[in-house]
Short mmCIF file of the C-alpha atoms (twelve columns), coordinates in Angstrom:
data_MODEL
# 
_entry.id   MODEL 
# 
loop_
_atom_site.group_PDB 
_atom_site.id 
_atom_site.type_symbol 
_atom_site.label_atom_id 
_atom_site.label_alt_id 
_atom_site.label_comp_id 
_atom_site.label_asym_id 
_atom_site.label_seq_id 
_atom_site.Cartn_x 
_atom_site.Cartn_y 
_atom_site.Cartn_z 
_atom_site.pdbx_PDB_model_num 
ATOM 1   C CA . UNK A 1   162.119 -213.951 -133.280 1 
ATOM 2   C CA . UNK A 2   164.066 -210.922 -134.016 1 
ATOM 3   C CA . UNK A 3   162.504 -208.875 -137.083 1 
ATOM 4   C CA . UNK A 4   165.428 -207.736 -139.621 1 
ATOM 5   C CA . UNK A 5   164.173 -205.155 -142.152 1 
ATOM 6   C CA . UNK A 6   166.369 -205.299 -145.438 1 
ATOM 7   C CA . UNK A 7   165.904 -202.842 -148.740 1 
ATOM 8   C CA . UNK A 8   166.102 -205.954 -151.119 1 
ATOM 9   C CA . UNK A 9   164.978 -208.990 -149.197 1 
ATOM 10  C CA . UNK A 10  162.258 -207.506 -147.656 1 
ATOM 11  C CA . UNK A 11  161.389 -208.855 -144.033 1 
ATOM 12  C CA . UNK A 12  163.914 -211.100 -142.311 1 
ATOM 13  C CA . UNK A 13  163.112 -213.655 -139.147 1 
ATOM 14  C CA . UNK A 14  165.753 -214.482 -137.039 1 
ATOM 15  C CA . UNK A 15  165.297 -217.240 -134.658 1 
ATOM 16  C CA . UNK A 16  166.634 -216.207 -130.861 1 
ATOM 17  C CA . UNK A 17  165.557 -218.975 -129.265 1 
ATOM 18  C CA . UNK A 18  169.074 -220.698 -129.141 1 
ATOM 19  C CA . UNK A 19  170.238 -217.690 -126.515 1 
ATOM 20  C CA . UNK A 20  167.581 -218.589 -124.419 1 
ATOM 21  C CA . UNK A 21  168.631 -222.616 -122.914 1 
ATOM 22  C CA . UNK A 22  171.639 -220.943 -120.994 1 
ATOM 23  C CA . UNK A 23  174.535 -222.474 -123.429 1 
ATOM 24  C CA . UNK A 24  176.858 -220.089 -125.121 1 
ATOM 25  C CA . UNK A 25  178.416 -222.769 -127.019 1 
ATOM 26  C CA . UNK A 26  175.364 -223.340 -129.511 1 
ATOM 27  C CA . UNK A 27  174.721 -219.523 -129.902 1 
ATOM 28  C CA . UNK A 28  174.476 -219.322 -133.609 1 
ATOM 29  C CA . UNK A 29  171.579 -217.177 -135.056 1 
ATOM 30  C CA . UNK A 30  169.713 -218.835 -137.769 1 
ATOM 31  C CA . UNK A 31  166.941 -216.949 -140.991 1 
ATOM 32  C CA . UNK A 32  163.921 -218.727 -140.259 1 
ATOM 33  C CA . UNK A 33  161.969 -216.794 -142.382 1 
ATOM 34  C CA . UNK A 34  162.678 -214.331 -145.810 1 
ATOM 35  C CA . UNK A 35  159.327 -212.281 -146.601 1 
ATOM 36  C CA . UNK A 36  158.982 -209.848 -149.739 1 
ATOM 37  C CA . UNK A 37  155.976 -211.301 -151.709 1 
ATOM 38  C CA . UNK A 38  155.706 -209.142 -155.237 1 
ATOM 39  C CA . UNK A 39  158.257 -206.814 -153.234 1 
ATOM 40  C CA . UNK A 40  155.874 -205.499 -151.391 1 
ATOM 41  C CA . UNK A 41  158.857 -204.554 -148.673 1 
ATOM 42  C CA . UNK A 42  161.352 -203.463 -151.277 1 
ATOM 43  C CA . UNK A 43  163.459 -200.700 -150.077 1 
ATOM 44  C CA . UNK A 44  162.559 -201.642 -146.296 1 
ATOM 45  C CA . UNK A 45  164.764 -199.569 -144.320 1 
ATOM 46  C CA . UNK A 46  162.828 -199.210 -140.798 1 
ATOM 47  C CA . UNK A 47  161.045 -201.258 -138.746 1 
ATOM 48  C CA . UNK A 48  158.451 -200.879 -135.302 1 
ATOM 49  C CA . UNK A 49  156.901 -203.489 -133.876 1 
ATOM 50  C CA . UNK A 50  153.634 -203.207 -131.461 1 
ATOM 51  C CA . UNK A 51  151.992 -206.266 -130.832 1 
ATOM 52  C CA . UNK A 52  152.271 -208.733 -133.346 1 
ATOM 53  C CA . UNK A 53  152.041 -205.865 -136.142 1 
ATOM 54  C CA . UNK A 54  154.808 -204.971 -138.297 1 
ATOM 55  C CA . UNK A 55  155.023 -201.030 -138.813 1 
ATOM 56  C CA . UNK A 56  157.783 -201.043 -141.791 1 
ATOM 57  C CA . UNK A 57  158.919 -198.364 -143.776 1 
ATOM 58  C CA . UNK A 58  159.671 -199.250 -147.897 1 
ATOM 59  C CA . UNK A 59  160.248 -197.364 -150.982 1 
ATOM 60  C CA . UNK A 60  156.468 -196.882 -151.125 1 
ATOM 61  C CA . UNK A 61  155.239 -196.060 -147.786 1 
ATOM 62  C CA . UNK A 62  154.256 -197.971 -144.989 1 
ATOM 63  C CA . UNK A 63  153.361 -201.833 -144.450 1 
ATOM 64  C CA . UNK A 64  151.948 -203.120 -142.071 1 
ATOM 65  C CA . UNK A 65  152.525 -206.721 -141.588 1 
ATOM 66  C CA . UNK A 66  150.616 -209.206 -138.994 1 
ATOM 67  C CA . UNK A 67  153.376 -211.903 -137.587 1 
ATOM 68  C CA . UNK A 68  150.388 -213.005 -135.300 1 
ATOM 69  C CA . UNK A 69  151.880 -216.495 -136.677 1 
ATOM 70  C CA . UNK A 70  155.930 -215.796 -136.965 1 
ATOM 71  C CA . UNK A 71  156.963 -218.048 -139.920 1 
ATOM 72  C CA . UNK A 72  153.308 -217.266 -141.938 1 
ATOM 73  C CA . UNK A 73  153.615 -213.243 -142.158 1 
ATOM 74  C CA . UNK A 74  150.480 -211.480 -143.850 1 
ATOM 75  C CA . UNK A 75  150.488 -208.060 -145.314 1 
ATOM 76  C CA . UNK A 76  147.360 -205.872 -143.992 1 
ATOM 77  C CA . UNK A 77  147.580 -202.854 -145.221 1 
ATOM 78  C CA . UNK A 78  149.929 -200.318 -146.793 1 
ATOM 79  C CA . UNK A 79  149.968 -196.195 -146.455 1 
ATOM 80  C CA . UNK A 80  151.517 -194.676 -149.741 1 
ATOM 81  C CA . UNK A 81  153.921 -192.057 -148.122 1 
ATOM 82  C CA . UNK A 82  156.670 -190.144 -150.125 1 
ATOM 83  C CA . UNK A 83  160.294 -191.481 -149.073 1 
ATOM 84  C CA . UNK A 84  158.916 -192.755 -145.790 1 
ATOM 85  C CA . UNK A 85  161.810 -193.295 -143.199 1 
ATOM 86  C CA . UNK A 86  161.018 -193.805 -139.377 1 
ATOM 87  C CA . UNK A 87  158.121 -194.448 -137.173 1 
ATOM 88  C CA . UNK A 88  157.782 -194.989 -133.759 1 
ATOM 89  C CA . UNK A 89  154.337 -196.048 -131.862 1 
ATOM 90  C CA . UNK A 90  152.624 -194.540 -129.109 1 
ATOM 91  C CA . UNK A 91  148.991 -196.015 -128.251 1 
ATOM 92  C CA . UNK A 92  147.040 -195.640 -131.058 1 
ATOM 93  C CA . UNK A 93  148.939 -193.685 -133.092 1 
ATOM 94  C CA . UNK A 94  151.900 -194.101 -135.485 1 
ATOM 95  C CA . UNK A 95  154.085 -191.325 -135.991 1 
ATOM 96  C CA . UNK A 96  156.231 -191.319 -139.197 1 
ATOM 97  C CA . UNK A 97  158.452 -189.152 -140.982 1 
ATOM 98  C CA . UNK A 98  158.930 -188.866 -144.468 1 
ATOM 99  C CA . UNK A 99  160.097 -186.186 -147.095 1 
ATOM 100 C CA . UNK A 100 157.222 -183.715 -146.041 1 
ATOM 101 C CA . UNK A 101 158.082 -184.392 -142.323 1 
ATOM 102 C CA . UNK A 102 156.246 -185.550 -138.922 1 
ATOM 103 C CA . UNK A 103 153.243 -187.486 -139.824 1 
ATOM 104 C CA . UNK A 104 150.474 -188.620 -138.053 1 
ATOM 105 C CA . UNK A 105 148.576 -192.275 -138.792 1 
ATOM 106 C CA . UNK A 106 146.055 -193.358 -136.406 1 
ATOM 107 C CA . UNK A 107 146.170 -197.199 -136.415 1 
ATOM 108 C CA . UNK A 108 143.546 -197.668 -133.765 1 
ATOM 109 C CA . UNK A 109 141.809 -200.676 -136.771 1 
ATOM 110 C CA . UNK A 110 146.140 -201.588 -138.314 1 
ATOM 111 C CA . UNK A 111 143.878 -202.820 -140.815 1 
ATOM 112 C CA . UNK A 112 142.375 -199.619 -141.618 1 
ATOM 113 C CA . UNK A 113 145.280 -197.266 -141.128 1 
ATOM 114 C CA . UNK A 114 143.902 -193.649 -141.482 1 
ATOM 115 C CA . UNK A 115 146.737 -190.965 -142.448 1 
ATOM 116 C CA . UNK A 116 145.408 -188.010 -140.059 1 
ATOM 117 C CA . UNK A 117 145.352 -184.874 -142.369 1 
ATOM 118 C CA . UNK A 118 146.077 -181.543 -142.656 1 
ATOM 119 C CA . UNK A 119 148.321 -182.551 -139.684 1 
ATOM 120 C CA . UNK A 120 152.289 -182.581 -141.734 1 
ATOM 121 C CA . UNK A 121 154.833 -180.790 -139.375 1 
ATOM 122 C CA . UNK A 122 157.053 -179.401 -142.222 1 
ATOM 123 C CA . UNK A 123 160.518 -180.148 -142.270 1 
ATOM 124 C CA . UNK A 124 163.234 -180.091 -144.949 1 
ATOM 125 C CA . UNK A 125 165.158 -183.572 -143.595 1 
ATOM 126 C CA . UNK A 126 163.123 -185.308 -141.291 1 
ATOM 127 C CA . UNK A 127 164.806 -188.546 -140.199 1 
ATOM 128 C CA . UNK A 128 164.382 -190.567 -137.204 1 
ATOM 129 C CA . UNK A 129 161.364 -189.850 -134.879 1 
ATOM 130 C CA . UNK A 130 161.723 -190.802 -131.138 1 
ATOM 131 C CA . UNK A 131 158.420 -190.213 -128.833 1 
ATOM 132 C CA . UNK A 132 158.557 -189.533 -124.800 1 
ATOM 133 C CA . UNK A 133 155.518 -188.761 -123.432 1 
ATOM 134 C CA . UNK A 134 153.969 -185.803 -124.869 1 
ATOM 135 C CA . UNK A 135 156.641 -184.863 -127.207 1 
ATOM 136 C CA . UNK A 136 157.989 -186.115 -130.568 1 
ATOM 137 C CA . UNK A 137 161.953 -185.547 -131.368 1 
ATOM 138 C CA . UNK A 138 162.716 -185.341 -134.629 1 
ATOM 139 C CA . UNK A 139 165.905 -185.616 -136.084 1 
ATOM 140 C CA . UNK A 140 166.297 -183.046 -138.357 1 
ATOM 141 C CA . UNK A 141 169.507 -182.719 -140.297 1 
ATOM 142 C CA . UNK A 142 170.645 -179.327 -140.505 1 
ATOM 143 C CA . UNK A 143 167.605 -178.253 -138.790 1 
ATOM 144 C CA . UNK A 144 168.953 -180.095 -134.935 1 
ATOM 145 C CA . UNK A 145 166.312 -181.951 -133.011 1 
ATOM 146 C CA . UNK A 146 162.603 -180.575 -133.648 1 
ATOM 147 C CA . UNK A 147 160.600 -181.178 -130.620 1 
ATOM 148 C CA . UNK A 148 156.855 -181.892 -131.244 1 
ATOM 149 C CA . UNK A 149 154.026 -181.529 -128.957 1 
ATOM 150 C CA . UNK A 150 152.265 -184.312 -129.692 1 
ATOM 151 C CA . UNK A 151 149.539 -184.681 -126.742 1 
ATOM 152 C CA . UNK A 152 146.913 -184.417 -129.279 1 
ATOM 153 C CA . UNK A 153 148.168 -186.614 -131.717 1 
ATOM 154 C CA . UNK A 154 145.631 -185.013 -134.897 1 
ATOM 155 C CA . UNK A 155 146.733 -181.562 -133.744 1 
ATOM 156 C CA . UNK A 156 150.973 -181.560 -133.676 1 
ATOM 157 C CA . UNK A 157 152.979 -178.514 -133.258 1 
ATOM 158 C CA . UNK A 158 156.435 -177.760 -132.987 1 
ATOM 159 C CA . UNK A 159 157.111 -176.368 -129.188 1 
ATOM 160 C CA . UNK A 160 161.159 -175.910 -130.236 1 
ATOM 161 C CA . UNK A 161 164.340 -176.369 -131.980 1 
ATOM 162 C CA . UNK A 162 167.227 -177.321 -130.469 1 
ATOM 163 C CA . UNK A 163 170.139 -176.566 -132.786 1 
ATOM 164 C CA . UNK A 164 173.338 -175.351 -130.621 1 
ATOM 165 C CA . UNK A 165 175.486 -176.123 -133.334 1 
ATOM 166 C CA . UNK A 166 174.330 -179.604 -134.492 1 
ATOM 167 C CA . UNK A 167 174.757 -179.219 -138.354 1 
ATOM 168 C CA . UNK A 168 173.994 -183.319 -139.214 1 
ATOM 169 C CA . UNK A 169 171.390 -184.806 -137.005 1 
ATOM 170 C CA . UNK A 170 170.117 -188.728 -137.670 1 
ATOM 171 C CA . UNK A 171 169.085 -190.099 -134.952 1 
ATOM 172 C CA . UNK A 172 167.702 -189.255 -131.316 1 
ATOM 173 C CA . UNK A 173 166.528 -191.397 -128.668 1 
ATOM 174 C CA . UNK A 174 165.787 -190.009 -125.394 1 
ATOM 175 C CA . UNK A 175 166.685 -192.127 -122.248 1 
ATOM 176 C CA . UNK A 176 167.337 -191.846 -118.304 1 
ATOM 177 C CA . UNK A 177 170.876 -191.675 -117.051 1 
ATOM 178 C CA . UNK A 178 171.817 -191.571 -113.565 1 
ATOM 179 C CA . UNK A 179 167.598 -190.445 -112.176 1 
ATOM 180 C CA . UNK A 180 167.873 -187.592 -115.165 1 
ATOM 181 C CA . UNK A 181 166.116 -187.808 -118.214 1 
ATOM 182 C CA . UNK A 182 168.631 -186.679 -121.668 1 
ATOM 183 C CA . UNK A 183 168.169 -186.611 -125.451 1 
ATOM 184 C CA . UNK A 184 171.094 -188.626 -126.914 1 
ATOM 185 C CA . UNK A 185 171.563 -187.197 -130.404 1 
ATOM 186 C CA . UNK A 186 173.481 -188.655 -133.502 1 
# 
């Protein structure tokens, strides 16, 4: 299945399968499943998946969602977070930003998600977070890319801004061209 996050419906399934038995002729995509019980996933607008956990950003925070069986998903926990808008996974610990900024939530139990605290890296327009290694990349907005040191997860701290006239930043992803290693920023 391919997971489709959407601010009214909540949690959408898409079935792949049909791209799978080699013919291009039958390649139609198909909802198998529409998930937003009590709209628990209204304002959905991000989505990371480790495992067969949902890690889904709404209006309220974070849900987490087990698809352990696809077409039967179960929410397990939610994280009240103010205008919560990208996470990304590393090991044990999801890394979200929000209005504050760079958050920490150690999911070792996704059951038992435990915001770390006193941990916030402060930034005015934190949007997407992208983790490589031992670093976090924020999008920023006005502020560029924020780079995060992240190799202790419960102790973040910015290492540096890269700004060099970015005045709008979204998104970042970083990625290997060619044997070197960029940051591809939107």
């Amino acid at each position: 299945y391919a997971y489709v996050t959407d601010a009214k419906e909540g949690l959408i399934l898409v079935d792949v399968n049909t791209m799978a038995d080699g013919e291009p002729r039958n390649n139609f995509l198909k909802r198998a499943v529409t998930w937003n019980p009590g709209g628990v996933l209204n304002g959905a607008r991000h989505i990371t998946v480790g495992g067969y956990y949902l890690y889904i950003t709404t209006a309220k925070g974070l849900a987490i969602v087990s698809v352990d069986t696809p077409k039967n998903p179960v929410l397990i926990a939610e994280v009240p977070l103010k205008d919560a808008r990208s996470t990304t996974l590393q090991f044990r610990y999801l890394f979200v930003t929000d209005a504050d900024g760079l958050k920490t939530i150690d999911v070792t139990d996704p059951k038992a998600p435990r915001l770390v605290q006193d941990n916030t890296i402060r930034m005015k327009n934190a949007q997407r977070v992208f983790v490589a290694r031992t670093y976090a990349y924020v999008a920023a907005g006005k502020e560029g890319v924020v780079i995060v040191d992240v190799e202790k997860p419960e102790k973040p701290f910015i290492d540096q801004v890269f700004h060099d006239d970015l005045h709008d930043v979204y998104d970042v992803k970083v990625a290997s061209t060619n044997a070197s290693t960029f940051a591809y920023v939107a």
